[in-house]
Structures are given as structure tokens and as C-alpha cells.
C-alpha positions in Angstrom: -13.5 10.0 -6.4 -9.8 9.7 -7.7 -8.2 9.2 -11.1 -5.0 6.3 -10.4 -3.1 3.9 -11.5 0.0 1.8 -10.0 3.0 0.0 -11.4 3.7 -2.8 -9.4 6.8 -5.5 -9.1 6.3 -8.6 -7.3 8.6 -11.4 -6.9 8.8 -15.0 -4.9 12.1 -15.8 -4.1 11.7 -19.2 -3.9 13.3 -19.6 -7.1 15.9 -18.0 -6.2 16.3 -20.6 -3.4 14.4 -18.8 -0.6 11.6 -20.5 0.2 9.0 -18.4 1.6 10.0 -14.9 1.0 8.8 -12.3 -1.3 9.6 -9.2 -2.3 6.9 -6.2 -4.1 7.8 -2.7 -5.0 5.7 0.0 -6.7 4.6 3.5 -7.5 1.0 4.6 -7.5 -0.1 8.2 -8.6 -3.1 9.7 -7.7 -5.0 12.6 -9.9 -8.3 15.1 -9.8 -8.9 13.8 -5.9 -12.6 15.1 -5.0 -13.3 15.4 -1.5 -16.1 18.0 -1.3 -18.5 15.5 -0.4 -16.4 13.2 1.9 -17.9 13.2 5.2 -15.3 10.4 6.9 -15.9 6.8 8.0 -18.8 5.5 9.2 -18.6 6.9 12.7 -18.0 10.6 11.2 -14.4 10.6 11.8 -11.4 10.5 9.8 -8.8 7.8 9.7 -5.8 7.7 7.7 -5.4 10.0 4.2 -7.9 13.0 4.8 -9.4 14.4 1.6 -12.2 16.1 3.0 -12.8 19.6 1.4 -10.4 18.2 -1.6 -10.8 19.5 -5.1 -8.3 18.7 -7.4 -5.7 17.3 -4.9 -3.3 14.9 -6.0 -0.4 12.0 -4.4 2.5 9.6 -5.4 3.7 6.6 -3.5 6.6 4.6 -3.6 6.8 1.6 -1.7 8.9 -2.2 -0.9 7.2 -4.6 1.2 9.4 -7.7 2.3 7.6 -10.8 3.4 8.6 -14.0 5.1 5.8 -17.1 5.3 7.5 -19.6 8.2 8.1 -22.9 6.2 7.9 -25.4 9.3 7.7 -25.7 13.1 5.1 -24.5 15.6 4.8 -21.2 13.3 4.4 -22.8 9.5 2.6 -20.7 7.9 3.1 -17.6 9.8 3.6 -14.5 7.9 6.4 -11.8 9.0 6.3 -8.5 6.7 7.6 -5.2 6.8 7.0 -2.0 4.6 8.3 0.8 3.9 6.8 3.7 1.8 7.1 7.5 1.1 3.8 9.0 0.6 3.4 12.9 -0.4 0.3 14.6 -1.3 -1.0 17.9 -2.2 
């Protein structure tokens, strides 16, 4: 129960001459968040962003996410990624 939208940047650096690693930035914003009937996960608790009780809340995101996908050896195909976002909500 969320109004959103995101703007999103994602690019393969293999054309740049690096093989296997990618880049993706973005900002997402959040609007009219209703939480008055959340009752949690499945098990009743809460994990993560808690908009129980929410009525009109609202967030923004901004984020970069940095991946590597091994090209060869005994870990082709492996995939090393890191991320690192600033989340702030109401």
C-alpha cells in the first residue's frame, strides 16, 4: 500500500574493457505509505522497513551497487557485489 517510483542507471563495463563488472545507481521515492492494516511477515514479526501503524508515511533512497561475475578459474561465474545506500523515512 505505497505510491513509488525509481530512476535507475545500470551499466556493464565490459565495454569499457572490463569484463564482468557492472555498475547500477538509483533513487526511489516512496509516497501515501498505509500501514494500518500491516500485521508483519508470516510468522507475526517484523523484518526490515516497519510500516505498521503507518498512515501517510513516506521514504527516499539512494543507492550504487558494484558487481564483479568471476570470468574463469575454479570460481567462473561467481558473483562478488557490494552496496551501499542511504535510506530515510518518515
Amino acid at each position: 500500500n505505497e505510491k513509488s517510483w525509481q530512476l535507475r542507471y545500470d551499466l556493464d563495463l565490459a565495454a569499457y574493457g572490463v569484463p564482468g563488472l557492472s555498475a547500477s545507481l538509483w533513487h526511489a521515492k516512496g509516497w501515501d505509505i498505509d500501514g494500518t492494516h500491516y500485521d508483519g511477515d508470516r510468522d507475526g514479526r517484523n523484518r526490515g522497513y516497519n510500516v505498521r501503524g503507518l498512515d501517510g508515511a513516506k521514504h527516499n533512497e539512494n543507492g550504487l551497487m558494484l558487481a564483479y561475475v568471476v570470468q574463469s578459474g575454479r570460481l567462473k561465474d561467481a558473483v562478488l557485489r557490494t552496496i551501499v545506500y542511504n535510506h530515510r523515512a518518515s
